[in-house]
Structure formats: structure tokens, C-alpha cells
Phi, psi and omega in degrees: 000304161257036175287316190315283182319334157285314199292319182301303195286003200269324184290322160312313176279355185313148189257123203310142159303116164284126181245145169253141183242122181237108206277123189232110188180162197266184169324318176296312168309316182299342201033103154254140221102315174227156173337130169292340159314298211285347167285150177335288183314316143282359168273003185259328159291333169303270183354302211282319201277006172253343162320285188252079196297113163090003195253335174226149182234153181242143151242166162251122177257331243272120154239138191272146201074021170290138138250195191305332218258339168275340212296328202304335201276335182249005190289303173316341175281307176316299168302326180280318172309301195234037158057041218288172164268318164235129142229153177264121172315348217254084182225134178178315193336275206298330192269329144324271205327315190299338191063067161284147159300132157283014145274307171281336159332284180299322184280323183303318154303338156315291187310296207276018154272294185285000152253007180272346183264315185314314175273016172069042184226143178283170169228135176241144174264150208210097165288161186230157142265138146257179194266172196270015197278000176252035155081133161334292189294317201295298213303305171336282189328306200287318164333286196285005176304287207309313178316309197288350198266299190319294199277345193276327106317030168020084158234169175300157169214115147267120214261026183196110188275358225193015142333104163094337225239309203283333152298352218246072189301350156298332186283321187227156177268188185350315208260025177042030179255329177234104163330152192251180184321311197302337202261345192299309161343315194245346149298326172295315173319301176319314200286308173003287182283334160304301188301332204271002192258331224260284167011276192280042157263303186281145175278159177292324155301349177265123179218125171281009176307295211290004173262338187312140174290000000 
């Protein structure tokens, strides 16, 4: 019996795995606009810290007017800095608005998918929609990057952040492009079930510490 009782309670103190989460993404990420407090993104280190007090950190990689093509260019610095375990994707927007080829769109996400794997941290995609005034074939085209990319690297897909938030003019501000505070809550809900399943994917035991130089 009380062997039984150490092992429950030894199993009790196992200490939760720290994860670093590094959000890589344009103006939706960056609130541009509103208090940088008041965004998805500190509002997912709050969240993540009254789960799990002390156990997990976001950092924001996020500029706004980022497309795929700078994220892709500063992402490797990113990755050497702060070592991430996740990182979140969420670039595409600006390379819509620009009417960018959706072809260089996917590759440039491509890349920064294999090297964010290469450096041993999963990934998740964080999707966009453009509206449909860039034409049928356009709007399609730029839609099936993130879905085609998800399955082609079995990574998480949310496949719309701004679900529920971006028709919703109480939601968003003046320039109906960027959610206002009010609208940052239901981008993390959306985002949410993604980040907290990629979480309970990890052992407690599992760390990339001991490969680390």
C-alpha cells in the first residue's frame, strides 16, 4: 500500500513540460492598433499562465505588414534565438491584399514549415481568407495554400482565425481589416483547441534541451 501511494503521489509532483511558443505572423498578431496587452497573443500567455502557472512562454515574432516572404527571411534568426518547441504560422494576409502569386505564397510557407521542423519544434498554421472582391480563381487559389500545406506536413490547420470576428462590425475597427479588442477573445477561441492539443502532445520527459549545444 505504500509503495502504491509513492508511486501516485511521485506521479503527482511529475512537473509539467515547458513549452516555448513562438507566434510568427503580420498585424493580426503584432494588434496593430490596439494595446499590445489587449491581443490574441498575450491574451494566449495569460491563458496558457492560469492553466499552468510558470510553465509556458509565447514569445511575438509578429510585424505588421509582414509577408511570407519577410517572415520567411527572419524566421531563421527567430528560431536560433529563442529555441521554440511551437511555432504558430500566421502569415499570408498581406501577401493577398498585395495580390502576390499564391504559389509563392505556399512556398515561402513551405520553407518556414521545414525549417521550424528542421529545428525540432512542431507547427501549426494559422489561416487567412481574402475577401472576395479579388476575384473567384484569386480568392480560391490563395484559400487552398494553408489546407494543401497541413496535409502535405500533417501539421494542425486553424483554418480561418478571424471565424466569427471579421463580418462582425462591433469586431472589427475602422478599417474592417484588423480586429478591435473586442473581437482579440474569439481569435484565441478559434486558435485555442489548436495550441492546447499540440500542449498534450508533449511527455513530461520530453525536451530538446539535452540535444542542444
Amino acid at each position: 500500500m505504500l509503495m502504491m501511494l509513492a508511486v501516485v503521489l511521485t506521479a503527482a509532483l511529475q512537473p509539467v513540460h515547458a513549452e516555448t511558443l513562438l507566434v510568427v505572423g503580420d498585424s493580426l498578431s503584432a494588434a496593430r492598433g490596439i494595446d499590445r496587452d489587449e491581443g490574441w497573443v498575450n491574451l494566449l500567455q495569460n491563458r496558457l499562465e492560469a492553466e499552468a502557472p510558470g510553465q509556458h512562454t509565447v514569445i511575438n515574432a509578429s510585424i505588421s505588414g509582414d509577408t511570407t516572404a519577410a517572415g520567411l527571411e527572419r524566421l531563421p534568426e527567430a528560431l536560433e534565438t529563442h529555441h521554440p518547441d511551437i511555432v504558430l504560422l500566421e502569415l499570408g494576409g498581406n501577401d493577398g491584399l498585395q495580390g502576390l502569386p499564391p504559389e509563392r505564397m505556399q512556398d515561402n510557407l513551405a520553407q518556414m514549415i521545414e525549417k521550424s521542423q528542421a529545428s525540432g519544434a512542431r507547427v501549426a498554421l494559422l489561416g487567412i481568407l481574402i475577401p472576395p472582391n479579388y476575384g473567384q480563381t484569386y480568392t480560391k487559389a490563395f484559400a487552398n495554400v494553408f489546407p494543401t500545406l497541413a496535409g502535405r506536413y500533417d501539421v494542425p490547420l486553424v483554418p480561418f482565425i478571424l471565424d466569427g470576428v471579421a463580418l462582425n462590425d462591433e469586431l472589427m475597427q475602422d478599417d474592417r481589416i484588423h480586429p478591435n479588442a473586442k473581437g482579440q477573445p474569439l481569435m484565441l477561441d478559434n486558435i485555442w483547441p489548436t495550441v492546447a492539443s499540440m500542449l498534450d502532445e508533449a511527455s513530461p520527459g520530453d525536451t530538446k534541451q539535452a540535444s542542444r549545444p
